[in-house]
mmCIF entry with sequence, helices, sheets and N, C-alpha, C, O atoms, coordinates in Angstrom:
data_MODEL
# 
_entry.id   MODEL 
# 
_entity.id                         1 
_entity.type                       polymer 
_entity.pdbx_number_of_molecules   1 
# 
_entity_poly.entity_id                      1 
_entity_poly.type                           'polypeptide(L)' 
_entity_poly.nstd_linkage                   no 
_entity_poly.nstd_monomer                   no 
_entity_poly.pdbx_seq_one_letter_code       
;(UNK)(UNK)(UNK)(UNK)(UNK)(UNK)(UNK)(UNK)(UNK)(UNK)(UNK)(UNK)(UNK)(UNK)(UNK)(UNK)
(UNK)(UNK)(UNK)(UNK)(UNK)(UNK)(UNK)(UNK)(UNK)(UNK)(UNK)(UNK)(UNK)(UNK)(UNK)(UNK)
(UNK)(UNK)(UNK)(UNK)(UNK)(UNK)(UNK)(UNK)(UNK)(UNK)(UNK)(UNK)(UNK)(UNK)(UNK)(UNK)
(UNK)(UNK)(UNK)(UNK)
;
_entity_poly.pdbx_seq_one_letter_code_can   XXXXXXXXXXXXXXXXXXXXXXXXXXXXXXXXXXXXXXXXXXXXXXXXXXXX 
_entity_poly.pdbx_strand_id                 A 
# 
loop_
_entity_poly_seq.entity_id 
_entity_poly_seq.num 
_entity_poly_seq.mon_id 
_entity_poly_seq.hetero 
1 1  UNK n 
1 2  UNK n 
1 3  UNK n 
1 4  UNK n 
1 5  UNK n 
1 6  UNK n 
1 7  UNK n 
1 8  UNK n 
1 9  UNK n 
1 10 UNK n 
1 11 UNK n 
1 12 UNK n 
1 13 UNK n 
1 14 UNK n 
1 15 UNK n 
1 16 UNK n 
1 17 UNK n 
1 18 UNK n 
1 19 UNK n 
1 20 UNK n 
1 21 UNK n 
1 22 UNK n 
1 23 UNK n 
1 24 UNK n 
1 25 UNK n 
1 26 UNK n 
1 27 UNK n 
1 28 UNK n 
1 29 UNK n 
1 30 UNK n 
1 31 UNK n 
1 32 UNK n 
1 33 UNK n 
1 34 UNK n 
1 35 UNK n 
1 36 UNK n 
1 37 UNK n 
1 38 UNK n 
1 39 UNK n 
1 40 UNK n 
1 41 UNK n 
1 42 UNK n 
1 43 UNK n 
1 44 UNK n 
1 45 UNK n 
1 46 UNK n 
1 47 UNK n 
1 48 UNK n 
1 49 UNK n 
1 50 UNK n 
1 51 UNK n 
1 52 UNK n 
# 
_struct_asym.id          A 
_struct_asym.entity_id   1 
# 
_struct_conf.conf_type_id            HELX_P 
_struct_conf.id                      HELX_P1 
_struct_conf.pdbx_PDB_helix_id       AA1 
_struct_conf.beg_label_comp_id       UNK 
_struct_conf.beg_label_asym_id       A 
_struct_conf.beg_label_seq_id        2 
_struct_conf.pdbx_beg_PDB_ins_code   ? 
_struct_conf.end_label_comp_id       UNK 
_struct_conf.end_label_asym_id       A 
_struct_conf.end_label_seq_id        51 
_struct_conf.pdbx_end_PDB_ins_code   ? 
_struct_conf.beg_auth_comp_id        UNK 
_struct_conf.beg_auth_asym_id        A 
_struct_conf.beg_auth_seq_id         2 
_struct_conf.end_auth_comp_id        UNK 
_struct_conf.end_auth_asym_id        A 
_struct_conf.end_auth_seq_id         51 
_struct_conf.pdbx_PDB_helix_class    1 
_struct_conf.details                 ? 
_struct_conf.pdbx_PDB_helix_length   50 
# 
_struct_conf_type.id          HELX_P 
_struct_conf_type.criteria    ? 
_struct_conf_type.reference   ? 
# 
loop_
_atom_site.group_PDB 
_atom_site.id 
_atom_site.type_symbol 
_atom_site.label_atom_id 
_atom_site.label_alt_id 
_atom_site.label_comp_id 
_atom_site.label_asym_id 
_atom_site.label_entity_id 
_atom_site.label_seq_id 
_atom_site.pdbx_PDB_ins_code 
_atom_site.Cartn_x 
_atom_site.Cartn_y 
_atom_site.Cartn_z 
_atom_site.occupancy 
_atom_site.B_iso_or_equiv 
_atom_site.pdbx_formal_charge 
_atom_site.auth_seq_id 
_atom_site.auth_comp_id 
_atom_site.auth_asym_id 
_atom_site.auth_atom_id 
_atom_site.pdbx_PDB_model_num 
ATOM 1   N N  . UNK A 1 1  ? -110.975 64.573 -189.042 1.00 0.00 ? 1  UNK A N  1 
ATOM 2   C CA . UNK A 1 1  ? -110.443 63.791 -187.941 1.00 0.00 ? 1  UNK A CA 1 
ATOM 3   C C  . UNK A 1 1  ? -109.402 62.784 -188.431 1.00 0.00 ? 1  UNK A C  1 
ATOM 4   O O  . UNK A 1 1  ? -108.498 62.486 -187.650 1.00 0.00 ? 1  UNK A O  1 
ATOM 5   N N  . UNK A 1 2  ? -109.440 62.234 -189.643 1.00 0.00 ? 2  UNK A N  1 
ATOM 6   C CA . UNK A 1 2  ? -108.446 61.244 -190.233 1.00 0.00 ? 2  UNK A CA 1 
ATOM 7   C C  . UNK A 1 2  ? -107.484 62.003 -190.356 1.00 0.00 ? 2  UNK A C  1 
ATOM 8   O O  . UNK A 1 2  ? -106.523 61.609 -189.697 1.00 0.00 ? 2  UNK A O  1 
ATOM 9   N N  . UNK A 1 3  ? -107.211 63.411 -191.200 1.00 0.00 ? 3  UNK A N  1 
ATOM 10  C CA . UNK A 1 3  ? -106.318 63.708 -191.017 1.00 0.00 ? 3  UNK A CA 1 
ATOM 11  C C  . UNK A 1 3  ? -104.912 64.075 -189.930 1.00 0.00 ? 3  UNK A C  1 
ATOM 12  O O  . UNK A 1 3  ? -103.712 63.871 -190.113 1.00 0.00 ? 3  UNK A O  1 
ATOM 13  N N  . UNK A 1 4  ? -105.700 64.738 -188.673 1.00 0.00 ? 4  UNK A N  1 
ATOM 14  C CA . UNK A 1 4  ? -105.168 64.957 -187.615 1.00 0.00 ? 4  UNK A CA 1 
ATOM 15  C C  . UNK A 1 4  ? -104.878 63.571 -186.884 1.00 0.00 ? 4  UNK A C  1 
ATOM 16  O O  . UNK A 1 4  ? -103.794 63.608 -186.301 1.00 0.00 ? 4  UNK A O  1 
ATOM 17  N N  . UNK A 1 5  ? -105.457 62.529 -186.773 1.00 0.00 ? 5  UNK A N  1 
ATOM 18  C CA . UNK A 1 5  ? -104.633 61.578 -186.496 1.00 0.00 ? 5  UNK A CA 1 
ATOM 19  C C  . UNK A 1 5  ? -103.636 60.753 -187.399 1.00 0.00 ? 5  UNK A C  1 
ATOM 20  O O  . UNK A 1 5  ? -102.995 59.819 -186.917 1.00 0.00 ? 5  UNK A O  1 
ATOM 21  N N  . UNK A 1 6  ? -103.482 61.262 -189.209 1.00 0.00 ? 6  UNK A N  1 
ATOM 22  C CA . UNK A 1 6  ? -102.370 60.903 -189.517 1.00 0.00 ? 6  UNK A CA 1 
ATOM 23  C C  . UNK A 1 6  ? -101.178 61.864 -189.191 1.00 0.00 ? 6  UNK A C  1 
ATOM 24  O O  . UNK A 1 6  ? -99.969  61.636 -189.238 1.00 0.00 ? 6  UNK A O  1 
ATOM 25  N N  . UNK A 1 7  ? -101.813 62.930 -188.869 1.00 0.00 ? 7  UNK A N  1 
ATOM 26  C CA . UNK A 1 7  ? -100.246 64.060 -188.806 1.00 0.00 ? 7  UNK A CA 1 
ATOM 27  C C  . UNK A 1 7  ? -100.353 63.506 -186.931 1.00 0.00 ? 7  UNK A C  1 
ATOM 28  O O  . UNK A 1 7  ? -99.267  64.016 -186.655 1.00 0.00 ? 7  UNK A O  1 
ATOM 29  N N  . UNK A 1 8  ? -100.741 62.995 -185.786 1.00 0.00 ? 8  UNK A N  1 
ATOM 30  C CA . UNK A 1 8  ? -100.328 62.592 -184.901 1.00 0.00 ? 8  UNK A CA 1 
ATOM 31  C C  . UNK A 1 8  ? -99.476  61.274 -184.879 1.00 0.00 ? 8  UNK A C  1 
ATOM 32  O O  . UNK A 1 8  ? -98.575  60.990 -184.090 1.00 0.00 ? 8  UNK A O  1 
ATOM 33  N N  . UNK A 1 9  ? -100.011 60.462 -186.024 1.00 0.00 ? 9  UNK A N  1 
ATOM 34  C CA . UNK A 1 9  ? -98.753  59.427 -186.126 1.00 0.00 ? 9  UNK A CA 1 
ATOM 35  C C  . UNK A 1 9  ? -97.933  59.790 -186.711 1.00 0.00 ? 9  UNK A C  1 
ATOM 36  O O  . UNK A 1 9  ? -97.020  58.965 -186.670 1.00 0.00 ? 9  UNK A O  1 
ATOM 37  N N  . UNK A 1 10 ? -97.673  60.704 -187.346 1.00 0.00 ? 10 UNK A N  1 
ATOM 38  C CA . UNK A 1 10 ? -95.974  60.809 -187.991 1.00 0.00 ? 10 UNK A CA 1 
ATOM 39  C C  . UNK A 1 10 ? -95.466  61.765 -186.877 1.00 0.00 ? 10 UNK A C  1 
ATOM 40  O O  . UNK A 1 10 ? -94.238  61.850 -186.881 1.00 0.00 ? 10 UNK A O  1 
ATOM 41  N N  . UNK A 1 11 ? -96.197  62.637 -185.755 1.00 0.00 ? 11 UNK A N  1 
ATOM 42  C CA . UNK A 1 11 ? -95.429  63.226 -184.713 1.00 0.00 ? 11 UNK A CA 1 
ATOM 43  C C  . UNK A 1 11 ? -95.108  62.439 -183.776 1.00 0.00 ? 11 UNK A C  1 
ATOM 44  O O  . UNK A 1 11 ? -94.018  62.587 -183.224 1.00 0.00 ? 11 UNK A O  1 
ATOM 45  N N  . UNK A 1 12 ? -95.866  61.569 -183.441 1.00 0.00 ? 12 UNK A N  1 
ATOM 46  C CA . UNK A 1 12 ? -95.545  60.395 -182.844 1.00 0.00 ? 12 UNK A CA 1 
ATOM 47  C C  . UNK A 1 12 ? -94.443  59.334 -183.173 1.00 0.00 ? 12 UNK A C  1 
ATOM 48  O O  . UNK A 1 12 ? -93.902  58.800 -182.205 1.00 0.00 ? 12 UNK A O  1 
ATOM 49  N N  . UNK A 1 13 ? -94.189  59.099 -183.986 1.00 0.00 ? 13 UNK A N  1 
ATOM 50  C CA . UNK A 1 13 ? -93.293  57.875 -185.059 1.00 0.00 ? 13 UNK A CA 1 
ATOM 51  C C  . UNK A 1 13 ? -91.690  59.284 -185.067 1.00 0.00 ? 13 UNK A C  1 
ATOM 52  O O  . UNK A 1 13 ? -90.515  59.096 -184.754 1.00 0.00 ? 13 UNK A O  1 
ATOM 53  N N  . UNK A 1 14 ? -92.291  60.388 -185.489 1.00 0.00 ? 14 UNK A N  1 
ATOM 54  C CA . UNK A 1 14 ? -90.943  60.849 -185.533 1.00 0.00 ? 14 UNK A CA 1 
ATOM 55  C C  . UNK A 1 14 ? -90.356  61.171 -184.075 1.00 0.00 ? 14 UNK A C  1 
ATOM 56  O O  . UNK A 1 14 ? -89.161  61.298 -183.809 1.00 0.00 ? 14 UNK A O  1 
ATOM 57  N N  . UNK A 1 15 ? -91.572  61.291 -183.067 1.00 0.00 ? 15 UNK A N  1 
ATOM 58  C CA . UNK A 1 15 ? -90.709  61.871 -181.739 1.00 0.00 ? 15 UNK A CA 1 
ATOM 59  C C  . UNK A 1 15 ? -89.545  60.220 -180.948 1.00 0.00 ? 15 UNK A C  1 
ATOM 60  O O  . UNK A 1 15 ? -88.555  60.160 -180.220 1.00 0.00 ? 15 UNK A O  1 
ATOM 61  N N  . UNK A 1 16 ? -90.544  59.059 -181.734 1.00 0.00 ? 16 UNK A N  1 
ATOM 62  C CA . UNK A 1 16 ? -89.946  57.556 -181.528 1.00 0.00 ? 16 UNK A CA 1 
ATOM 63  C C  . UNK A 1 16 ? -88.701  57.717 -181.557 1.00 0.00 ? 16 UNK A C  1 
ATOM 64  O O  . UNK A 1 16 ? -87.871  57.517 -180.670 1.00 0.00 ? 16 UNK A O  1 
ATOM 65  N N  . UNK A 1 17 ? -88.486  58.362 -183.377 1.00 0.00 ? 17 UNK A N  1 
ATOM 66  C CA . UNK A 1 17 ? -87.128  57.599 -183.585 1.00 0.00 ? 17 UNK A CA 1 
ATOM 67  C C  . UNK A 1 17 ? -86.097  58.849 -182.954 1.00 0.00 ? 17 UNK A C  1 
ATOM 68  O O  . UNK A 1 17 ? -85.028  58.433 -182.507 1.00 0.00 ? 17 UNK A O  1 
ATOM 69  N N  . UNK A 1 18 ? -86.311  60.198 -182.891 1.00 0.00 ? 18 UNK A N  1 
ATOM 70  C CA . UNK A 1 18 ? -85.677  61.209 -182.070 1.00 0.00 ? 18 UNK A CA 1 
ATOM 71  C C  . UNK A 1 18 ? -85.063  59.998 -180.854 1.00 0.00 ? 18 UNK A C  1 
ATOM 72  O O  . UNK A 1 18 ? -83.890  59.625 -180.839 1.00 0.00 ? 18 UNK A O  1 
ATOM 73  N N  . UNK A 1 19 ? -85.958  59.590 -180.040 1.00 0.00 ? 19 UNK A N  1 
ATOM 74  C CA . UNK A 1 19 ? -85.653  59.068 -178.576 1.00 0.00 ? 19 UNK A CA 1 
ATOM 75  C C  . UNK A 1 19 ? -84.648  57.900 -178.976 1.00 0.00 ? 19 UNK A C  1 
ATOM 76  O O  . UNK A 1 19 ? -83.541  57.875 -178.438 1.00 0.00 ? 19 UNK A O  1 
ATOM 77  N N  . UNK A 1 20 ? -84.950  57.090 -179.754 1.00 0.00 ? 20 UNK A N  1 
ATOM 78  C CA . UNK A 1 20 ? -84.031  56.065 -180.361 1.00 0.00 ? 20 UNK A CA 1 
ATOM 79  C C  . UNK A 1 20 ? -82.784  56.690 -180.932 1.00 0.00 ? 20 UNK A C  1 
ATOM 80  O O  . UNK A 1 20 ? -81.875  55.867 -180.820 1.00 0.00 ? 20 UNK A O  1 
ATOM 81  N N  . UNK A 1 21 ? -82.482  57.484 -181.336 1.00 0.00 ? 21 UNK A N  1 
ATOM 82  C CA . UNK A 1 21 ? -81.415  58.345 -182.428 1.00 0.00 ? 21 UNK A CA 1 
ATOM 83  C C  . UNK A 1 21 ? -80.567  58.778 -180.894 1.00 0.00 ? 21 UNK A C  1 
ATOM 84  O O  . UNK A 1 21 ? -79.530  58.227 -180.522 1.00 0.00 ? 21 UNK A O  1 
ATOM 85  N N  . UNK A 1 22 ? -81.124  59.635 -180.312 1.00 0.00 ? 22 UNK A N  1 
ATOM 86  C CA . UNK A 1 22 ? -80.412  60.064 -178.824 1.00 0.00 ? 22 UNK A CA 1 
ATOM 87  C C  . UNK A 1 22 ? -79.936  59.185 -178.059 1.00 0.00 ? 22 UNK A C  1 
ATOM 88  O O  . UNK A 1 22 ? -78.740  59.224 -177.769 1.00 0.00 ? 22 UNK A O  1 
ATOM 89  N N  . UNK A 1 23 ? -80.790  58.175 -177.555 1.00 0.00 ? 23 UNK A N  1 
ATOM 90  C CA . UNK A 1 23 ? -80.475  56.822 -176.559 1.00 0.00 ? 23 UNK A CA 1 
ATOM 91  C C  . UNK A 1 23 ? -79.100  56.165 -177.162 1.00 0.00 ? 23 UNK A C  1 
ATOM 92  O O  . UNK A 1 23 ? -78.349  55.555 -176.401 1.00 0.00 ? 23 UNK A O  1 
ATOM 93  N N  . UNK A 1 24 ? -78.797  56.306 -178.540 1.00 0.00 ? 24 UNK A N  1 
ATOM 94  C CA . UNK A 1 24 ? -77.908  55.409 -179.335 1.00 0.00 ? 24 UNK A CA 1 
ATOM 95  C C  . UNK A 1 24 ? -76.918  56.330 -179.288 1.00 0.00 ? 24 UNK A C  1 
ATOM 96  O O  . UNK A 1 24 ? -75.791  55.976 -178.943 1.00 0.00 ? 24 UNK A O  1 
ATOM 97  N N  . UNK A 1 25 ? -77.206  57.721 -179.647 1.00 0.00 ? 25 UNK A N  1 
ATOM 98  C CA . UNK A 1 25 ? -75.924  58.702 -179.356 1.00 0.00 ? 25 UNK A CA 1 
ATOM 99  C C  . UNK A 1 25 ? -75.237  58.553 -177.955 1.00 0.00 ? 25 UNK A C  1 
ATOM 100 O O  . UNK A 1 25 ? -74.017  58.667 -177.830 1.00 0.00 ? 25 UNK A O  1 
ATOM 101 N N  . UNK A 1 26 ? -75.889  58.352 -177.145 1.00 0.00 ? 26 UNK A N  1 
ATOM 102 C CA . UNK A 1 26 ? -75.472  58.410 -175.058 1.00 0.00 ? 26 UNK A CA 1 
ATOM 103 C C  . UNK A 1 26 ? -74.700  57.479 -175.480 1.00 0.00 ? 26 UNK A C  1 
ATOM 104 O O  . UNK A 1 26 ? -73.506  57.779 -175.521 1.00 0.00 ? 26 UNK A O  1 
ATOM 105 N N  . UNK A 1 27 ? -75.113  56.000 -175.948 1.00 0.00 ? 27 UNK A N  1 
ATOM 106 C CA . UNK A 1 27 ? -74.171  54.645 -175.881 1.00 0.00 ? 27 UNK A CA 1 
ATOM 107 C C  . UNK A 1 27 ? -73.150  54.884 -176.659 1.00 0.00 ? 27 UNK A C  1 
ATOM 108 O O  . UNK A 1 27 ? -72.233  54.110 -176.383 1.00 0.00 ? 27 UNK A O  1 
ATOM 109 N N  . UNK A 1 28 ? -72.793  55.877 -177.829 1.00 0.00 ? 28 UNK A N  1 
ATOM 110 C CA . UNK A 1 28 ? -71.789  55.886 -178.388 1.00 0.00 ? 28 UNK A CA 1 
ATOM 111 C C  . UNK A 1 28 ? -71.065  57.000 -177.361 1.00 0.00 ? 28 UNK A C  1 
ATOM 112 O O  . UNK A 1 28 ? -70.018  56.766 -176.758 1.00 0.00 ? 28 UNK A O  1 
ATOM 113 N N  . UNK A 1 29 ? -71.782  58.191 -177.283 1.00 0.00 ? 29 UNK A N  1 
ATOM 114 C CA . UNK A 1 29 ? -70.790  59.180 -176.532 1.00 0.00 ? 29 UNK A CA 1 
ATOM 115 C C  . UNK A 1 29 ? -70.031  57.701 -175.120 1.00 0.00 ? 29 UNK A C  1 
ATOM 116 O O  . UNK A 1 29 ? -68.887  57.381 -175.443 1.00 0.00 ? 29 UNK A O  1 
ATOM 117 N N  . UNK A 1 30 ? -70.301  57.304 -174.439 1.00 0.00 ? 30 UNK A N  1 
ATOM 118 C CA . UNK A 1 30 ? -70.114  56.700 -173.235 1.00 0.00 ? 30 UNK A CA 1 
ATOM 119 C C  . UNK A 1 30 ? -68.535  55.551 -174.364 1.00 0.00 ? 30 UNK A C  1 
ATOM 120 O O  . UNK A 1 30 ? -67.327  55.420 -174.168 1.00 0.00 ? 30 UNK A O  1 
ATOM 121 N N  . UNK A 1 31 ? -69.308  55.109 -175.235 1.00 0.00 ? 31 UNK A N  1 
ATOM 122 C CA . UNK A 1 31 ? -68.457  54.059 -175.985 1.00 0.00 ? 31 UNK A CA 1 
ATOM 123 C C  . UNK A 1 31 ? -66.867  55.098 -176.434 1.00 0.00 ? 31 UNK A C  1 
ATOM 124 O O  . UNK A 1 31 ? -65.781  54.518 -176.412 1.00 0.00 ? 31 UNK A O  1 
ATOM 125 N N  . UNK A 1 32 ? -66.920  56.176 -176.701 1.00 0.00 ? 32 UNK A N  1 
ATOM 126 C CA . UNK A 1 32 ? -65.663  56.983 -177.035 1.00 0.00 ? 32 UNK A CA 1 
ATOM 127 C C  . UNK A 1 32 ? -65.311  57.274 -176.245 1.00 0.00 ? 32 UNK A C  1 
ATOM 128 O O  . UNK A 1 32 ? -64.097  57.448 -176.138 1.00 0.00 ? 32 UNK A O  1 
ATOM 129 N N  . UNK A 1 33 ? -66.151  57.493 -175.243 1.00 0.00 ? 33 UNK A N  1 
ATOM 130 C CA . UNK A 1 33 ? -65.130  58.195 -173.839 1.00 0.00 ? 33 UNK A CA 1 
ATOM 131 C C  . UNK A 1 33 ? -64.503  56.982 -173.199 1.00 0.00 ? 33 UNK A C  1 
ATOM 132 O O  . UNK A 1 33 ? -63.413  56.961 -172.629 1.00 0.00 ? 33 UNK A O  1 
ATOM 133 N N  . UNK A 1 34 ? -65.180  56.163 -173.336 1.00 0.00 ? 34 UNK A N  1 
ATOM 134 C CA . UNK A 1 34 ? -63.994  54.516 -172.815 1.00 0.00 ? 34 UNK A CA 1 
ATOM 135 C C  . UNK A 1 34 ? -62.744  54.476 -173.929 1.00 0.00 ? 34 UNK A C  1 
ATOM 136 O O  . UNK A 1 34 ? -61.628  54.579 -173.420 1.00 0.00 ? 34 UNK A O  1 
ATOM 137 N N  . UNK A 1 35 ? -62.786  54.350 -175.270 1.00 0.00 ? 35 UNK A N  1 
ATOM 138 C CA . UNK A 1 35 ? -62.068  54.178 -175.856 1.00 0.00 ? 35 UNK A CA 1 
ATOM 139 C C  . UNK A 1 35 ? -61.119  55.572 -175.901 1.00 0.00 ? 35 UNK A C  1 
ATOM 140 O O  . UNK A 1 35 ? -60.220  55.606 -176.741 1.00 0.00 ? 35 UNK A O  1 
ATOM 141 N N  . UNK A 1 36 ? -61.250  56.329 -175.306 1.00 0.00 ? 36 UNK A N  1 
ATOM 142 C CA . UNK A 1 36 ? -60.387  57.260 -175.437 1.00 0.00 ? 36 UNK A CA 1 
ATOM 143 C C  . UNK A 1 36 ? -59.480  56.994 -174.124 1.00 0.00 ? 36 UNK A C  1 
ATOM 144 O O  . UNK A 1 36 ? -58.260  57.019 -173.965 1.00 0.00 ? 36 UNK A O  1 
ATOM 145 N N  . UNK A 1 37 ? -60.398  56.768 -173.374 1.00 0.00 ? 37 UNK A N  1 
ATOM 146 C CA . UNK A 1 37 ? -59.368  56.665 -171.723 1.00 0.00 ? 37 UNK A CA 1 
ATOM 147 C C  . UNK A 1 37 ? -58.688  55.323 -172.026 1.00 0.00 ? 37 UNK A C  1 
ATOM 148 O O  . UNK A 1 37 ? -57.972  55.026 -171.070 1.00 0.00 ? 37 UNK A O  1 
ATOM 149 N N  . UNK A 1 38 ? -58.648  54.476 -172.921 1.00 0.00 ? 38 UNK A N  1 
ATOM 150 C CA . UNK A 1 38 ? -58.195  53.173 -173.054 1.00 0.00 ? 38 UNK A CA 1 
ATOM 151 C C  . UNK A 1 38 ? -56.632  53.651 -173.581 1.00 0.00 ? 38 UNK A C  1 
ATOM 152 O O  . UNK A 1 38 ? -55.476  53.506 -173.183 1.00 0.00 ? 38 UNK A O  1 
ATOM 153 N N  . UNK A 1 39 ? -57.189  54.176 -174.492 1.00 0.00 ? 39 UNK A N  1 
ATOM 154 C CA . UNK A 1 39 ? -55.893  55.193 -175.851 1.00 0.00 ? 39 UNK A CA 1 
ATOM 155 C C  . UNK A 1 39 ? -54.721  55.728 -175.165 1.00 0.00 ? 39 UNK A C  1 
ATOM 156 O O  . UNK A 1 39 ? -53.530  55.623 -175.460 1.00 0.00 ? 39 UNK A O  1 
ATOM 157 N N  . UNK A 1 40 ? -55.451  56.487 -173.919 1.00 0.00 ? 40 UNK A N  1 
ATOM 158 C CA . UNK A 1 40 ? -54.348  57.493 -173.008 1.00 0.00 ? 40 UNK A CA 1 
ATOM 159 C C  . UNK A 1 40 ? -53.632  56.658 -172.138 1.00 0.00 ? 40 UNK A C  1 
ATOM 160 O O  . UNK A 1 40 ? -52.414  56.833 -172.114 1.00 0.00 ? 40 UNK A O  1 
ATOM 161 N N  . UNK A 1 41 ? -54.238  55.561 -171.228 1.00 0.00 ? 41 UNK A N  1 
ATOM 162 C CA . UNK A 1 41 ? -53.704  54.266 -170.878 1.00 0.00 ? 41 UNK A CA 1 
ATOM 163 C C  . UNK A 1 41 ? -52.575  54.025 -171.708 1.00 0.00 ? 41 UNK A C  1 
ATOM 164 O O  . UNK A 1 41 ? -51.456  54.367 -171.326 1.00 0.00 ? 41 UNK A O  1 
ATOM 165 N N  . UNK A 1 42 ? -52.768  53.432 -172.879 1.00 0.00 ? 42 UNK A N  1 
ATOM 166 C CA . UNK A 1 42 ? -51.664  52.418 -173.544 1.00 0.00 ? 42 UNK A CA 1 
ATOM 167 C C  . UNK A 1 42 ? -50.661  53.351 -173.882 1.00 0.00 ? 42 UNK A C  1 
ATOM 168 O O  . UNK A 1 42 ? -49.465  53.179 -173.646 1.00 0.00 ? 42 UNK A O  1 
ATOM 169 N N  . UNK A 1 43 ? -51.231  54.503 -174.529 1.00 0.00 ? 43 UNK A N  1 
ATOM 170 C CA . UNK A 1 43 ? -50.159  55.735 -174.632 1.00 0.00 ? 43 UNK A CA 1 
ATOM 171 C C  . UNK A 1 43 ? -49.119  55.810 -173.365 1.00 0.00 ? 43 UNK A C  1 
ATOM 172 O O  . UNK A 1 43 ? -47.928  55.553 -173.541 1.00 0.00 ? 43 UNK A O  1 
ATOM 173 N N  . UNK A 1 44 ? -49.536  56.106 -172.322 1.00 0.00 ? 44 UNK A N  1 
ATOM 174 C CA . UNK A 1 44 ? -48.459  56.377 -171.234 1.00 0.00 ? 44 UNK A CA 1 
ATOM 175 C C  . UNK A 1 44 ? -48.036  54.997 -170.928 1.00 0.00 ? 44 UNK A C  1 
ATOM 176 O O  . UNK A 1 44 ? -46.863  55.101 -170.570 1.00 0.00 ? 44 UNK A O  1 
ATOM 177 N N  . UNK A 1 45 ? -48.459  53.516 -170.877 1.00 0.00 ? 45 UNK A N  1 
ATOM 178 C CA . UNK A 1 45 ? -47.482  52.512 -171.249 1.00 0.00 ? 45 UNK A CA 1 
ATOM 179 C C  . UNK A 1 45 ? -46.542  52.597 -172.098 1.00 0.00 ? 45 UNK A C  1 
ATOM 180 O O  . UNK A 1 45 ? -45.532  51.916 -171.921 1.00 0.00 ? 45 UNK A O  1 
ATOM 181 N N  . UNK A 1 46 ? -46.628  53.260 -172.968 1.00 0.00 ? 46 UNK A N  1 
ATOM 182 C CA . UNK A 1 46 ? -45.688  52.968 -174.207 1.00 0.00 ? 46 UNK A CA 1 
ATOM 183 C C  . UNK A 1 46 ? -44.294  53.982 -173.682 1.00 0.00 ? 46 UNK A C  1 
ATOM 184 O O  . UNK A 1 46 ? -43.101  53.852 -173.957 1.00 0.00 ? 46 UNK A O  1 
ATOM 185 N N  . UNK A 1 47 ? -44.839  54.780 -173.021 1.00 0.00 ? 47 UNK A N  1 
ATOM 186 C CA . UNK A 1 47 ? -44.216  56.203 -172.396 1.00 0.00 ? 47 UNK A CA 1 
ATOM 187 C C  . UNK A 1 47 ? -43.110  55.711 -171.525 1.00 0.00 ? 47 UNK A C  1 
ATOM 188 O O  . UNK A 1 47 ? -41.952  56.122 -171.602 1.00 0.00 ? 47 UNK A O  1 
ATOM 189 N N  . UNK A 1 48 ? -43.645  54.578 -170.481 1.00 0.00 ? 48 UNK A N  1 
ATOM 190 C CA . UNK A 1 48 ? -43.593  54.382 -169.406 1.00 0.00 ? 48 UNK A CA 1 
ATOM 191 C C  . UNK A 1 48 ? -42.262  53.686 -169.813 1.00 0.00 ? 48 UNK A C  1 
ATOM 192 O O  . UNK A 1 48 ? -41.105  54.021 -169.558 1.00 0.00 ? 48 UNK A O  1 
ATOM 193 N N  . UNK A 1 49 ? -42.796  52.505 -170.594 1.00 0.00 ? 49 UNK A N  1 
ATOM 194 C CA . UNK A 1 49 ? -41.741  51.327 -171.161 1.00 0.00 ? 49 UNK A CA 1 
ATOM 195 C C  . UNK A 1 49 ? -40.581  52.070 -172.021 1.00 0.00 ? 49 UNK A C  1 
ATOM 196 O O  . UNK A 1 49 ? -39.518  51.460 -172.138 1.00 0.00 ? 49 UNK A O  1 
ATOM 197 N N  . UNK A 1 50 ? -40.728  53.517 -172.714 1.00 0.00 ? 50 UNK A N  1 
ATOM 198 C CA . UNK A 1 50 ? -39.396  53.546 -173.443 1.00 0.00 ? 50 UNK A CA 1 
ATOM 199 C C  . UNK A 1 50 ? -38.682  53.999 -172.538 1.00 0.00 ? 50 UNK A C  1 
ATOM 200 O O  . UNK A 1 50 ? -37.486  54.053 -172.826 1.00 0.00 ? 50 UNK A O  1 
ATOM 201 N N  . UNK A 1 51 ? -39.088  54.490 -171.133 1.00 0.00 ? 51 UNK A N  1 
ATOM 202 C CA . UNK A 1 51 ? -38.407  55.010 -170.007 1.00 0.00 ? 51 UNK A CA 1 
ATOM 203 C C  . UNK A 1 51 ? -37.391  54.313 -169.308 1.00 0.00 ? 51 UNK A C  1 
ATOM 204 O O  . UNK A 1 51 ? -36.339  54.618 -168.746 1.00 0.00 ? 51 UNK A O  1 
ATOM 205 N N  . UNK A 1 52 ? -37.897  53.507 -169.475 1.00 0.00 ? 52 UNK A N  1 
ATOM 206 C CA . UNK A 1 52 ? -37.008  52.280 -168.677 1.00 0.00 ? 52 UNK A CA 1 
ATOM 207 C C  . UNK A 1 52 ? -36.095  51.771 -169.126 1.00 0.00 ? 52 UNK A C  1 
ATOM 208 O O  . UNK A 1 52 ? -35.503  50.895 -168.494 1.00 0.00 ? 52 UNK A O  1 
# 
């Protein structure tokens, strides 16, 4: 019985940091997709302004 509840805490502890590892990936995916639409913004300013 000791054993099976140490191999449930390391399935447990590892399914933790899975959910933590993912949750942090969403905030970065979300964080590049802003900084990319920021990029394409200033880009077509720059576009805009040698136009003129």
């Amino acid at each position: 019985m000791v054993a099976l509840a140490g191999i449930l805490l390391l399935i447990g502890l590892g399914l933790l940091l899975v959910g933590i590892f993912v949750e942090a990936a969403k905030f970065l995916l979300w964080l590049g997709l802003v900084i990319i639409v920021i990029a394409i913004i200033v880009g077509l300013m720059r576009f805009i302004r040698r136009q003129v």
